[in-house]
Structures are given as C-alpha cells and as structure tokens.
N, C-alpha and C positions, 0 to 999 in steps of 0.2 A: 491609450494604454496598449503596449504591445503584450504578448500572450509569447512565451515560449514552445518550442514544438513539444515540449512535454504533456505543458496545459492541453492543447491543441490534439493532443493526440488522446487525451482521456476524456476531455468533450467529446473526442469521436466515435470512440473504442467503447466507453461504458456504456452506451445503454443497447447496443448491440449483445453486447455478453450479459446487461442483463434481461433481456430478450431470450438469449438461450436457456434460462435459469440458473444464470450466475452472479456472483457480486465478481467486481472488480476489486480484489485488496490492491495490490498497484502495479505501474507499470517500471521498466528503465529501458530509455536506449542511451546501449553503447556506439560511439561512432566507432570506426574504426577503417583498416585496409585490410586488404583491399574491400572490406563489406561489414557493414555495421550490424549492432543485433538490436530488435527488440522486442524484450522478456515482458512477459504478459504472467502476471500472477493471479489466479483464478479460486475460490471457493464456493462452494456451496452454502445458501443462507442455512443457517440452522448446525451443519453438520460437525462445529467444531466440537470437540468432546466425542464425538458416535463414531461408528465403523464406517460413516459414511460419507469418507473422504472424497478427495479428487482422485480418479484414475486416469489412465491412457487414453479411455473414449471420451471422459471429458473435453481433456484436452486437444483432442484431435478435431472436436464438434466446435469447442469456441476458436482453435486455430482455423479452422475451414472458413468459419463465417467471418472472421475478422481478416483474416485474407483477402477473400470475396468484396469487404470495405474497400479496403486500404486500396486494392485495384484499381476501386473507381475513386476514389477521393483523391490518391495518391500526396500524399502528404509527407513525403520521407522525401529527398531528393538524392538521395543515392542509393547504391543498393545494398540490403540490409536481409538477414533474415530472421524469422518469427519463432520465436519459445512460449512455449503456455507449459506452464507449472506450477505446482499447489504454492501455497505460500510457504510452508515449513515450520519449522521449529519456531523460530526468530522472525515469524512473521511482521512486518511494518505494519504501522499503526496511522492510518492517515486521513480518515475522517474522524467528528463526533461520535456516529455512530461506531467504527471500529473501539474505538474509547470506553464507551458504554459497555459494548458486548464483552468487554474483558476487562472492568473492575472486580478486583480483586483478584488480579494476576500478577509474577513480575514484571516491569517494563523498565527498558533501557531509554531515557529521553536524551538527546542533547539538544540544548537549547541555540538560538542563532547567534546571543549575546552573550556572554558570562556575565552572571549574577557574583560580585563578589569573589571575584576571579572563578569560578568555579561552573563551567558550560555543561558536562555530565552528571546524571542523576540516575541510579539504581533503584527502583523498591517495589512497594505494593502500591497499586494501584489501589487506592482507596474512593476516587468517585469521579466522575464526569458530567460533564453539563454541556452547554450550549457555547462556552464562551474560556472553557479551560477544562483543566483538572487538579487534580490533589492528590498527591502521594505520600505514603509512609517510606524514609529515608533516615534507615538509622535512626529511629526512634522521635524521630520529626515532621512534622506536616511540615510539607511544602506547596504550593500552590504556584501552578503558571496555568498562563492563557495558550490557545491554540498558535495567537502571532506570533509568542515568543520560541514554539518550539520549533526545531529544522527536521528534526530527525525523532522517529519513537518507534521503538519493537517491543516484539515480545522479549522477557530474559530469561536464562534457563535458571 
C-alpha cells in the first residue's frame, strides 16, 4: 500500500507537535512555483470555547520544532515554506476524536460518494462514535461512516 506525502507527513509532524503540547487539527500542502507551502493547523487540547487560544508564540514554538524535523527527515522534495496557524472559524474535522469534541455544533460534511445524488450535508452534529456520525439535517437524522466522508468542518 503506498502512503501519499500527506499521510507521510502527519505520521511525521504529529506527535512532535504533540510533544509541544499541541493537537494537530490538520495539515495541507500546496505545491506550487517557484515554492510550495505547507500549513500546519495547530490547537490546544482543551482551549476551544476559552480565551485560550493559539497565539504568535504558539505558533512560532511548533513552527521551530517542526522545522528542526523536517530538516532531518526531509520529506518535501522541493522547496516549500511552513505556516502554523490556529484552525479558525471553519475548523476541519478529521479524526473521531475531533467529531466527538464538537457534537452538537454545526458541521459542513461532503461525503466522497453521493448518497442519492446528494454529496453535501449541513446540520447539527448530533453524535459520534467509533465508526461514524449522525446528524440533524433539516429535520432528519442522517447517519454516515468516517469512510464515506472526504471532507468535514465546522459551519458558522
């Protein structure tokens, strides 16, 4: 089974940042020219809802050390530069546990298939497990698994 540089790069990257005492929400790289980026989204466990967000020194302390990696691993094959920034508003949603910690918020999924022509899903987060979720849409439970989903954020 080949691994893409994404996989590859958050087998790297996570448990260094959470070493610094961070979660990793996620990562993206953009290729690009002449220099590709890539964005490192960082939070602290606990902090969503509190004053006590991600700041500047955060992000300066898990960019240093994830630098420091990536130096010696080197796993990028061009050259690329690094962002570390909270997750935002519209934060992704990309393990179980992210899932969990934000039932009963709103979440934007789209799934990888369409169900009945229909691949986008808006609502409330109504519960999470091991193996999926369930959402209120429009006045409907809907229920999918982690395999089916591609994409999941927060929604304002």
């Amino acid at each position: 089974m080949t691994t893409t540089l994404r996989e590859r790069l958050l087998a790297l990257v996570e448990p260094t940042v959470i070493e610094l005492g961070y979660e990793l929400v996620d990562l993206e790289f953009a290729p690009g020219r002449p220099q590709a980026t890539l964005r490192i989204f960082i939070d602290r466990p606990g902090a969503v809802g509190t004053k006590d967000g991600i700041g500047i020194e955060d992000c300066v302390r898990v960019s240093h050390g994830v630098s420091a990696l990536l130096d010696v691993d080197d796993p990028i094959p061009t050259a690329y530069s690094l962002e570390v920034s909270s997750p935002g508003t519209d934060r992704r949603l990309r393990t179980p546990a992210h899932f969990v910690r934000f039932v009963g918020k709103r979440v934007h999924v789209e799934l990888l298939v369409a169900r009945a022509g229909r691949r986008r899903y808006t609502g409330r987060l109504e519960a999470a497990g091991e193996t999926g979720i369930r959402l209120e849409v429009d006045g409907q439970e809907v229920e999918m698994t982690f395999a089916e989903i591609g994409t999941a954020r927060l929604a304002p």
